[in-house]
VOTOR-36536 format. One record per atom (N, C-alpha, C): atom name; x negated, y negated, z. Coordinates in Angstrom, 3 decimals. Layout:
atomo; x; y; z
CA; X; Y; Z;
...
***
This chain:
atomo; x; y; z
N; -55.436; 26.833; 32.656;
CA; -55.227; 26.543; 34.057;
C; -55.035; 25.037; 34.269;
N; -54.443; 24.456; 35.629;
CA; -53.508; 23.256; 35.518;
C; -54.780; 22.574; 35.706;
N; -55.892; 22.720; 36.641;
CA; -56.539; 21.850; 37.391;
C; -57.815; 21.795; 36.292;
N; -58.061; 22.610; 35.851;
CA; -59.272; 23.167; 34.591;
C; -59.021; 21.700; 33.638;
N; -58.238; 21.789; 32.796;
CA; -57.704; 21.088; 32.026;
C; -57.196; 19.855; 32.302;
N; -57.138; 19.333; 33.370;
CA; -56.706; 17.836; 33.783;
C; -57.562; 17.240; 34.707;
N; -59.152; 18.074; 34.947;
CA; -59.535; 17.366; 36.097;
C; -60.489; 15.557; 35.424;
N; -60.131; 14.624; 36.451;
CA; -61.085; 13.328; 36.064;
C; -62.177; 13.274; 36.768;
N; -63.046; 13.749; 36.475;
CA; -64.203; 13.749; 37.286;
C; -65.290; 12.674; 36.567;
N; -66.255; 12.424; 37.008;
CA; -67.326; 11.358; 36.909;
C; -68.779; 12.747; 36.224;
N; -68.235; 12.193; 34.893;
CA; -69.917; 13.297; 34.360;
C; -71.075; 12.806; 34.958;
N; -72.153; 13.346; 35.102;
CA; -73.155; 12.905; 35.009;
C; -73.806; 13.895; 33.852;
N; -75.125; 12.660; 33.566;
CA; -75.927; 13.049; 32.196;
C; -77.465; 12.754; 32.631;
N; -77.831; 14.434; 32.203;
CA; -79.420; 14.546; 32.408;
C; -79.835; 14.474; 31.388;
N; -81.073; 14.163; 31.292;
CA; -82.272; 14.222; 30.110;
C; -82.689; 15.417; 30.200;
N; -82.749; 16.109; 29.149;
CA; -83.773; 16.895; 28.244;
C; -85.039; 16.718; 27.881;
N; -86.086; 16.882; 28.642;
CA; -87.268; 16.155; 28.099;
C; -88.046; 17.265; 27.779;
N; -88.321; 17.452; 26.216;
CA; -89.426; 18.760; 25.448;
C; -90.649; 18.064; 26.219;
N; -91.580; 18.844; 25.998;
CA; -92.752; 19.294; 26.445;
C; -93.733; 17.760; 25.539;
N; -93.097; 18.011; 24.181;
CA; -93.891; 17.128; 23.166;
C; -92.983; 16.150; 22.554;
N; -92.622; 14.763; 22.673;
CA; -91.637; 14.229; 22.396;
C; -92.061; 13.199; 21.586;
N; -92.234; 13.234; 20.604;
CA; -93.037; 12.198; 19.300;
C; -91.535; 11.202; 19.323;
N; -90.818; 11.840; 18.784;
CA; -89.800; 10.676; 18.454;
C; -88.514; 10.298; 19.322;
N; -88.603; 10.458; 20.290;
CA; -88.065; 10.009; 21.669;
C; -86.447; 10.127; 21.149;
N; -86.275; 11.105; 20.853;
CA; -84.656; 11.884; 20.815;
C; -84.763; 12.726; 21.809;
N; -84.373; 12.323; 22.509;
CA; -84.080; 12.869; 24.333;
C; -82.371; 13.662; 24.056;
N; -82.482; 15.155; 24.164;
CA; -80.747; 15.433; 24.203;
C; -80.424; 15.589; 25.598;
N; -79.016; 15.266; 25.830;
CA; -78.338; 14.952; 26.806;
C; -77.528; 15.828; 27.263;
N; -77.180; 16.407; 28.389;
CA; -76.406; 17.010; 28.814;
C; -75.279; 16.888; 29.628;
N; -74.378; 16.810; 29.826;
CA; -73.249; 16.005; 30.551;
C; -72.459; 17.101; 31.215;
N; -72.363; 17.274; 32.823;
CA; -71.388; 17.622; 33.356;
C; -70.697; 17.100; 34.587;
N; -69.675; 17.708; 34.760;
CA; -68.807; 17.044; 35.856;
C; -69.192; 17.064; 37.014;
N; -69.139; 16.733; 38.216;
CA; -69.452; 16.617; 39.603;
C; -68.190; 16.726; 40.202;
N; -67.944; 18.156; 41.078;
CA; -66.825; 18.176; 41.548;
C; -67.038; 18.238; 42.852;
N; -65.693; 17.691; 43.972;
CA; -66.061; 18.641; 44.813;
C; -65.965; 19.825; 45.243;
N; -65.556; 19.727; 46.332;
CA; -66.075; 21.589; 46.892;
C; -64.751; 22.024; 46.712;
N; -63.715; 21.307; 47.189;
CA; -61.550; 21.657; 47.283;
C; -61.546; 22.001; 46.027;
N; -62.318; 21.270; 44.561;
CA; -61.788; 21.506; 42.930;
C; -62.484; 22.418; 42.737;
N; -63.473; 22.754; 42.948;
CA; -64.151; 23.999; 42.811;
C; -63.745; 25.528; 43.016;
N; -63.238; 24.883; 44.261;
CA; -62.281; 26.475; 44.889;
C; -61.071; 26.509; 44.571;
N; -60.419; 25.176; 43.808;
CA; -58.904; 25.048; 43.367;
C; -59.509; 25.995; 42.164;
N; -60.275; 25.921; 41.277;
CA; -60.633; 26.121; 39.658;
C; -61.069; 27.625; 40.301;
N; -61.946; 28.456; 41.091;
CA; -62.054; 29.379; 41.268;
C; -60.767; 30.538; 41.547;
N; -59.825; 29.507; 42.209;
CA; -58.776; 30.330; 42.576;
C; -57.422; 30.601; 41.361;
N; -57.806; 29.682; 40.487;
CA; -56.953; 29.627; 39.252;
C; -57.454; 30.452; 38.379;
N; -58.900; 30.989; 38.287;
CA; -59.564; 31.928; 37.531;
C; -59.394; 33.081; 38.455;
N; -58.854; 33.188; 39.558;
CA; -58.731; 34.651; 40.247;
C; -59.733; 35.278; 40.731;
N; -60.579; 34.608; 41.175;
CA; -61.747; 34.402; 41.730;
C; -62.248; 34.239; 43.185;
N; -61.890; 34.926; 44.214;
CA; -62.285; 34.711; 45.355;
C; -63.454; 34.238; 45.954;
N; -62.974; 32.950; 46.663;
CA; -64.291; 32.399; 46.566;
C; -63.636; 31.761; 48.122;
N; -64.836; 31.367; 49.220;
CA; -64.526; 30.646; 50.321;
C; -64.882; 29.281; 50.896;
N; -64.845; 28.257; 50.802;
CA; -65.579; 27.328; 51.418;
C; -66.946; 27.347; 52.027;
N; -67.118; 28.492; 52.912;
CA; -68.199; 28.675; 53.683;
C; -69.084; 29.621; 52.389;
N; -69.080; 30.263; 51.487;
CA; -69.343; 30.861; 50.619;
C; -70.118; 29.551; 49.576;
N; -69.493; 28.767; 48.968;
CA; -69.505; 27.862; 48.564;
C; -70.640; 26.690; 48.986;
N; -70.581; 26.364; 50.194;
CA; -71.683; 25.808; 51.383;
C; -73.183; 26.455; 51.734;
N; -72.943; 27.733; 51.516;
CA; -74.366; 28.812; 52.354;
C; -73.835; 29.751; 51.271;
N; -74.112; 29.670; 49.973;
CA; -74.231; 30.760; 49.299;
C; -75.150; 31.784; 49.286;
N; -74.841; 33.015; 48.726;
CA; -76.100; 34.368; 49.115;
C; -76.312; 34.784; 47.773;
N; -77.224; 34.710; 47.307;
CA; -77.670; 35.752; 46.201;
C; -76.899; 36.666; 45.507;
N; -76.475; 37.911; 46.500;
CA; -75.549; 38.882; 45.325;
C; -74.337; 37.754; 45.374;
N; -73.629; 37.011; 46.202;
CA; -72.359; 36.596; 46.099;
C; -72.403; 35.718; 44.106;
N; -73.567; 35.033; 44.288;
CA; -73.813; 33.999; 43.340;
C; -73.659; 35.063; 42.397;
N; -74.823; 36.313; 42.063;
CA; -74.381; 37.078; 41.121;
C; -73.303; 37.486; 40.798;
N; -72.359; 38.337; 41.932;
CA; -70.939; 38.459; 41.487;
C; -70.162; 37.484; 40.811;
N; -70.361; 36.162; 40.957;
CA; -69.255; 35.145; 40.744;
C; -69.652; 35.442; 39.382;
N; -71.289; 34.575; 39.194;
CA; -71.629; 34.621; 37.659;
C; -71.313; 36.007; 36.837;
N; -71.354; 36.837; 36.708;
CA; -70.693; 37.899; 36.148;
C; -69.433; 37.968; 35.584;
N; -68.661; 37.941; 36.759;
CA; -67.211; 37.552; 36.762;
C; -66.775; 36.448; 35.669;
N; -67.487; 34.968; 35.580;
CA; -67.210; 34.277; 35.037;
C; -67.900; 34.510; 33.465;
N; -69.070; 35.192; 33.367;
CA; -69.585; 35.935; 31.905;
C; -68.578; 36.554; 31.357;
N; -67.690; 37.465; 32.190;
CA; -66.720; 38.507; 31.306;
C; -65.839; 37.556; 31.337;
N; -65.104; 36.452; 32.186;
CA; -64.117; 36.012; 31.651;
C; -64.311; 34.994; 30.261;
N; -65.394; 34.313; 30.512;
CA; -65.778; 33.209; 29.237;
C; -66.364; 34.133; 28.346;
N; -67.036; 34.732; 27.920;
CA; -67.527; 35.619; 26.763;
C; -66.915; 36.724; 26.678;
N; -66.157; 37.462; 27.255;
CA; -65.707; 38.620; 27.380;
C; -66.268; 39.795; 27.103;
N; -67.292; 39.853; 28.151;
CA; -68.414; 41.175; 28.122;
C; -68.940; 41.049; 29.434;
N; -68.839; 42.331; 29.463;
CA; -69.093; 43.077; 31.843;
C; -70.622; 42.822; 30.915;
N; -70.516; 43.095; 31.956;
CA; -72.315; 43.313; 32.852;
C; -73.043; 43.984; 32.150;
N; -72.001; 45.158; 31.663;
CA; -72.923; 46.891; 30.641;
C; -73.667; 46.020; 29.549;
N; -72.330; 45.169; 28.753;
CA; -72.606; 44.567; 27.769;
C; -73.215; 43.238; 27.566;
N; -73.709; 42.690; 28.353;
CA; -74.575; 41.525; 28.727;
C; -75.822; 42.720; 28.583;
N; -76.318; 43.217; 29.369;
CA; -77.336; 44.005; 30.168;
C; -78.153; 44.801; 28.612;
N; -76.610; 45.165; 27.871;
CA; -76.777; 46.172; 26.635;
C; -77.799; 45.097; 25.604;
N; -77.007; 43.892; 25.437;
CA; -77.342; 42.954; 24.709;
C; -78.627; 42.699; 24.604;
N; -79.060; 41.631; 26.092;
CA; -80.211; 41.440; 26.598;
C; -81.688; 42.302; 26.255;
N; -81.232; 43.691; 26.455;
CA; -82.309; 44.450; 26.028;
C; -82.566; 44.742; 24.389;
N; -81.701; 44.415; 23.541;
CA; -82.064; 44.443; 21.888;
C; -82.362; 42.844; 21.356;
N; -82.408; 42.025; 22.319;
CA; -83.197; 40.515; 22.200;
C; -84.341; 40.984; 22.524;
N; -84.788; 41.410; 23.406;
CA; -86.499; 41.945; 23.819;
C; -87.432; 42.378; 22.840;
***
């Protein structure tokens, strides 16, 4: 996707801080900060219906649907097979 792949955004980077940190190797995590227009540009390029006001005052199942949606597209496994998974880690 056009906007996926070319966006310049400003990472930001959090600390990782374990519980017990003897030798102060802190790992880092780095992601982008977008706004709300690239968000819904990148949602709408993944085919993803998504609304501004959605986006702003999100709801619970909505958040679930999206995340789902975006599980089967990046890993390529619904819900059955997440769900299937999950329970033979237990």
């Amino acid at each position: 996707p056009q906007l996926l792949s070319s966006l310049s955004t400003n990472d930001t980077c959090i600390r990782s801080l374990p519980a017990m940190d003897i030798t102060n190797n802190h790992q880092t995590f780095c992601f982008p900060l977008l706004k709300n227009a690239e968000i819904l540009q990148c949602m709408s390029e993944l085919e993803i219906d998504l609304t501004e006001a959605e986006l702003r005052e999100p709801n619970r199942n909505r958040v679930r649907t999206i995340f789902l949606v975006l599980v089967e597209l990046g890993l390529n496994m619904t819900e059955k097979d997440f769900t299937a998974q999950s329970k033979t880690v237990t």
